[in-house]
VOVEX-74631 format. One line per field, with one value per residue (C-alpha): residue in three letters; x, y, z. Coordinates in steps of 0.25 Angstrom, whole numbers, m for minus. Example, Ala and Ser with C-alpha at 12.3 -4.5 7.8 and 13.67 -1.06 7.14 Angstrom:
BEGIN
rest = (Ala | Ser)
xx = (49 | 55)
yy = (m18 | m4)
zz = (31 | 29)
This chain:
BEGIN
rest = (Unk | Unk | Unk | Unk | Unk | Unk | Unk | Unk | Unk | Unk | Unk | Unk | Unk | Unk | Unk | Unk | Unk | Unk | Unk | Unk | Unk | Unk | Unk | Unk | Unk | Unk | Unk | Unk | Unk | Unk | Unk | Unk | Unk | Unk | Unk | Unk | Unk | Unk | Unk | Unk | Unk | Unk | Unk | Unk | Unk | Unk | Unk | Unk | Unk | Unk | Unk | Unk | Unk | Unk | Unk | Unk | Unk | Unk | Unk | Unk | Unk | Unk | Unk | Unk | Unk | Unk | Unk | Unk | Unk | Unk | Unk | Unk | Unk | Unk | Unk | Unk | Unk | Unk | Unk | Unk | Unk | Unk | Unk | Unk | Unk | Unk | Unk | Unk | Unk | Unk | Unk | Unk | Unk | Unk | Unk | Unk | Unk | Unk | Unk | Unk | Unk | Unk | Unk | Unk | Unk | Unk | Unk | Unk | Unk | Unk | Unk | Unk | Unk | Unk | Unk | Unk | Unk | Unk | Unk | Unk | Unk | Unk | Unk | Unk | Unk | Unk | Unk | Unk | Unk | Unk | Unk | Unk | Unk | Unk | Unk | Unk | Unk | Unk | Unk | Unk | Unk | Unk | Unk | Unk | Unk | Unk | Unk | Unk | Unk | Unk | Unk | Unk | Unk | Unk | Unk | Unk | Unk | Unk | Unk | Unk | Unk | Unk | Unk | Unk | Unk | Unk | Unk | Unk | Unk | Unk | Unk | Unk | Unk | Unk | Unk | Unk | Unk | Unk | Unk | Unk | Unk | Unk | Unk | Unk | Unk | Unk | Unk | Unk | Unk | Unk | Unk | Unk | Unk | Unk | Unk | Unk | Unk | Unk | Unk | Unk | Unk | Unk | Unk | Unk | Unk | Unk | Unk | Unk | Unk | Unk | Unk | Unk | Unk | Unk | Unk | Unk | Unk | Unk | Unk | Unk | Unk | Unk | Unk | Unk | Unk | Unk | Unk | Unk | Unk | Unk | Unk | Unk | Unk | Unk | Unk | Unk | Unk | Unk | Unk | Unk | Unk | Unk | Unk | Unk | Unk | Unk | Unk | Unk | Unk | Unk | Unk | Unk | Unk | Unk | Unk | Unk | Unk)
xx = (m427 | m418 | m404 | m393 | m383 | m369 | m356 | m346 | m336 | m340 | m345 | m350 | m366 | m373 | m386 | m392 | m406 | m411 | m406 | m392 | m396 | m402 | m389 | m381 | m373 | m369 | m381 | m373 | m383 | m375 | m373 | m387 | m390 | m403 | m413 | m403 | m395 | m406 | m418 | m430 | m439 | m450 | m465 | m469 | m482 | m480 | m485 | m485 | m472 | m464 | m452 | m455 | m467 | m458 | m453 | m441 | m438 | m426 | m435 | m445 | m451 | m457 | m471 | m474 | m485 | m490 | m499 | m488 | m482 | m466 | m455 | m444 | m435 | m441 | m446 | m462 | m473 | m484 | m498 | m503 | m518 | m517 | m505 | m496 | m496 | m488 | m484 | m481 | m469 | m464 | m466 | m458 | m461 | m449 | m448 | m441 | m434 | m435 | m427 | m433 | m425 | m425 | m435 | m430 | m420 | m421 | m413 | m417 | m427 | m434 | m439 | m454 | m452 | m446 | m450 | m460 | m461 | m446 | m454 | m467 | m477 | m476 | m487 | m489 | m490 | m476 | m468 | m454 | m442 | m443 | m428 | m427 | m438 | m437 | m447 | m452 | m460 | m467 | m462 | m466 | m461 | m470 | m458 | m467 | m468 | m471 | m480 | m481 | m471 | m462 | m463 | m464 | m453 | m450 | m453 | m455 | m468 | m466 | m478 | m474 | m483 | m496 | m494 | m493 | m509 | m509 | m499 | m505 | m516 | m510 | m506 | m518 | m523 | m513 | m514 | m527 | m527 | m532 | m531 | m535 | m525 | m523 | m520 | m531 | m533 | m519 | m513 | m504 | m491 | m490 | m484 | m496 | m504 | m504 | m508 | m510 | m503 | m509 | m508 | m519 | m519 | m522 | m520 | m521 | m521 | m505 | m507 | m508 | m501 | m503 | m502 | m504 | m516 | m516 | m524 | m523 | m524 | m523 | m515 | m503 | m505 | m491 | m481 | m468 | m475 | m477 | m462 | m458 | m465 | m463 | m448 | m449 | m456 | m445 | m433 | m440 | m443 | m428 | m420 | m419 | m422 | m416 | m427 | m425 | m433 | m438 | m446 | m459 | m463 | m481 | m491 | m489 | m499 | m511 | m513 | m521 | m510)
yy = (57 | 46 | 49 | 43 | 40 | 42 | 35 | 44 | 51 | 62 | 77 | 68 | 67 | 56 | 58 | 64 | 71 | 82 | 91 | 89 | 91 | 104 | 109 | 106 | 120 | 113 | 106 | 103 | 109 | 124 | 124 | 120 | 136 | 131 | 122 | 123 | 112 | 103 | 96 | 92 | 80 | 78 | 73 | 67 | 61 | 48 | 43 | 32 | 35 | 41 | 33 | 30 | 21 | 14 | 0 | 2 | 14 | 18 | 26 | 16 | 19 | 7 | 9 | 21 | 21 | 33 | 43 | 43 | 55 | 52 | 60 | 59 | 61 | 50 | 41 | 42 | 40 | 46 | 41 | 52 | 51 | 55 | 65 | 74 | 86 | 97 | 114 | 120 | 130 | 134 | 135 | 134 | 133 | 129 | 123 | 112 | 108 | 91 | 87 | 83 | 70 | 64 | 65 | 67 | 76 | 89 | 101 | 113 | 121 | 134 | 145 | 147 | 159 | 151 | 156 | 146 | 152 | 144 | 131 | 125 | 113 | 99 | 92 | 86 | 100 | 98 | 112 | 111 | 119 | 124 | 122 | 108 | 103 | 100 | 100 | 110 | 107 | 116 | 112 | 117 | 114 | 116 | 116 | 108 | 103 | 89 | 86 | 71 | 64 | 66 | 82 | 92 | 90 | 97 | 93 | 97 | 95 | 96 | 98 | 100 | 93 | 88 | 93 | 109 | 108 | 102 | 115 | 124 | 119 | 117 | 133 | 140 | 131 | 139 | 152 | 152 | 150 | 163 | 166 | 178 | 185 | 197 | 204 | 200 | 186 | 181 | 168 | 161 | 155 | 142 | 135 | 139 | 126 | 110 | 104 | 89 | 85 | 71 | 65 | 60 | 53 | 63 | 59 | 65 | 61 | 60 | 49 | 47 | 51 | 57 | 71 | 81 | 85 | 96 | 100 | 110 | 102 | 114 | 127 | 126 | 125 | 120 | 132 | 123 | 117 | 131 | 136 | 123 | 126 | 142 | 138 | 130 | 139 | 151 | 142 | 136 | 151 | 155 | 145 | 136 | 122 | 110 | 102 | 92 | 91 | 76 | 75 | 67 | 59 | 63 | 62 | 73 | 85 | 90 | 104 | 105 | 109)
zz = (382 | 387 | 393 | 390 | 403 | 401 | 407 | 404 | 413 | 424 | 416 | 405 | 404 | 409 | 403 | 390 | 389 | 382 | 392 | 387 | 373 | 376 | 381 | 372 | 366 | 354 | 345 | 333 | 325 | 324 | 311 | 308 | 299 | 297 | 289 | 276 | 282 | 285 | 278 | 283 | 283 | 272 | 274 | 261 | 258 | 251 | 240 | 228 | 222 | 235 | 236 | 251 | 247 | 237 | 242 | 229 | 235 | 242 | 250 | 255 | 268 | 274 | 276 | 268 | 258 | 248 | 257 | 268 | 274 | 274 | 284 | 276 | 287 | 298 | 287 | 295 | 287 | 291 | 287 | 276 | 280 | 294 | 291 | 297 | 306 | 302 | 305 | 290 | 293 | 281 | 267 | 254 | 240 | 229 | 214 | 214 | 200 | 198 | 186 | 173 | 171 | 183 | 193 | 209 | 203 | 210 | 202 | 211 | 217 | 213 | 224 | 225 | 216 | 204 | 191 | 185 | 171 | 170 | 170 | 162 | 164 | 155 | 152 | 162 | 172 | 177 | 179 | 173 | 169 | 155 | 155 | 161 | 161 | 176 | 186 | 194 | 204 | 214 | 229 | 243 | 256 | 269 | 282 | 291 | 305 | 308 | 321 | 318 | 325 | 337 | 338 | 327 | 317 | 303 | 289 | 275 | 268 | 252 | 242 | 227 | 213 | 216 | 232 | 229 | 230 | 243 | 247 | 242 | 250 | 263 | 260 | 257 | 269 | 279 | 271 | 275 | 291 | 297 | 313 | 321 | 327 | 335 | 323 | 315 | 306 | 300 | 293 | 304 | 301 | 293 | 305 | 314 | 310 | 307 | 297 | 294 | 281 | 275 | 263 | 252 | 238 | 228 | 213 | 198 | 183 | 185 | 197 | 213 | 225 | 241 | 242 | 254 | 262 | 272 | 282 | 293 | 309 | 319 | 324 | 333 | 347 | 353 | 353 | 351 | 339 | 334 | 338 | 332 | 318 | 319 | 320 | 308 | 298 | 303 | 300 | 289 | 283 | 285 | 280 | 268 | 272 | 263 | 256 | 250 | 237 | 231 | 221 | 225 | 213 | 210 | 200 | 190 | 195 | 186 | 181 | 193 | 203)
């Protein structure tokens, strides 16, 4: 790190390094409780009609193109084929309510063990509220760790729609990891491997878009990597983190998911 000389009078510090930082007894952070009073950065996979391809759009990103991979937080774009490298750390499932007469308009959120029998499909397999007729739609959010970029860093990596298939895969595909330990086989924690997150055009009778693909690269090797995604996934399972839910506009799904 670069110091920074100082010309002040006699006692007063004439450089600044990391050092000093590290010895600070007051961060400013103390009032920090937890992962309530932050949000965190989203990776989106863009397609056709995300707002960040859109020239008209207030959210134009220069440069992106559907199939991207967007950090919500940075504004990188990250190129979908090759993809990015990533320790899942938690998980959560939610129903998020969307309102009937005007689309982006969040109303609430439903925990995981929401009573579906409250809701029904249309015509066109879309669940709503037998009340309101708003939407309900399926969400989950994997707590992640970014490796791509200038050391690992946290994100949140949200699949609902047409994208619960490709969870449910990335899921059964980490369910089903097995190693041998001293104790006999076991299923390791979620935050013990990387997996490479790409996108690919997928399609149906409704239309076109880029979705998710998963694949597992490797077991983790580097102990402060691990430490770093262990200490995630115990915040992460203890504290209610603020998400911010917005509705990504996709081809209606088929029966099929």
């Amino acid at each position: 790190m670069n110091k920074v000389q100082k010309t002040t009078d006699k006692g007063q510090l004439t450089t600044i390094d990391a050092n000093v930082f590290q010895s600070e007894k007051i961060s400013g952070f103390e009032d920090v409780k937890g992962m309530s009073d932050y949000s965190l950065p989203f990776l989106r996979a863009l397609s056709q009609v995300s707002h960040q391809c859109n020239k008209t759009s207030n959210n134009y990103v220069e440069g992106a193109e559907p199939g991207m991979i967007y950090h919500t937080t940075t504004g990188i774009l990250y190129d979908g084929e090759k993809g990015v490298d990533v320790i899942p750390c938690y998980y959560r499932k939610e129903y998020v309510e969307w309102d009937a007469s005007q689309q982006g308009k969040l109303i609430t959120t439903h925990p995981d063990d929401f009573d579906l029998s409250q809701t029904e499909r249309d015509a066109n397999y879309i669940r709503r509220m037998k009340d309101s007729g708003n939407v309900i739609k399926e969400t989950v959010h994997y707590y992640v760790i970014l490796l791509n970029g200038n050391g690992p860093t946290q994100a949140v990596v949200t699949m609902s729609g047409t994208q619960i298939k490709a969870s449910k895969n990335w899921m059964s595909m980490m369910l089903g990891i097995q190693l041998q330990g001293k104790e006999g086989p076991f299923n390791p924690p979620m935050f013990s491997h990387i997996y490479t997150l790409k996108t690919i055009p997928q399609s149906n009778a409704k239309g076109t878009w880029f979705g998710w693909t998963v694949s597992k690269k490797e077991t983790i090797t580097d102990p402060a990597v691990y430490e770093t995604a262990r200490s995630f996934a115990k915040i992460a399972s203890k504290d209610r983190m603020n998400v911010s839910n917005e509705e990504e506009v996709q081809p209606l799904p088929s029966s099929s998911y």
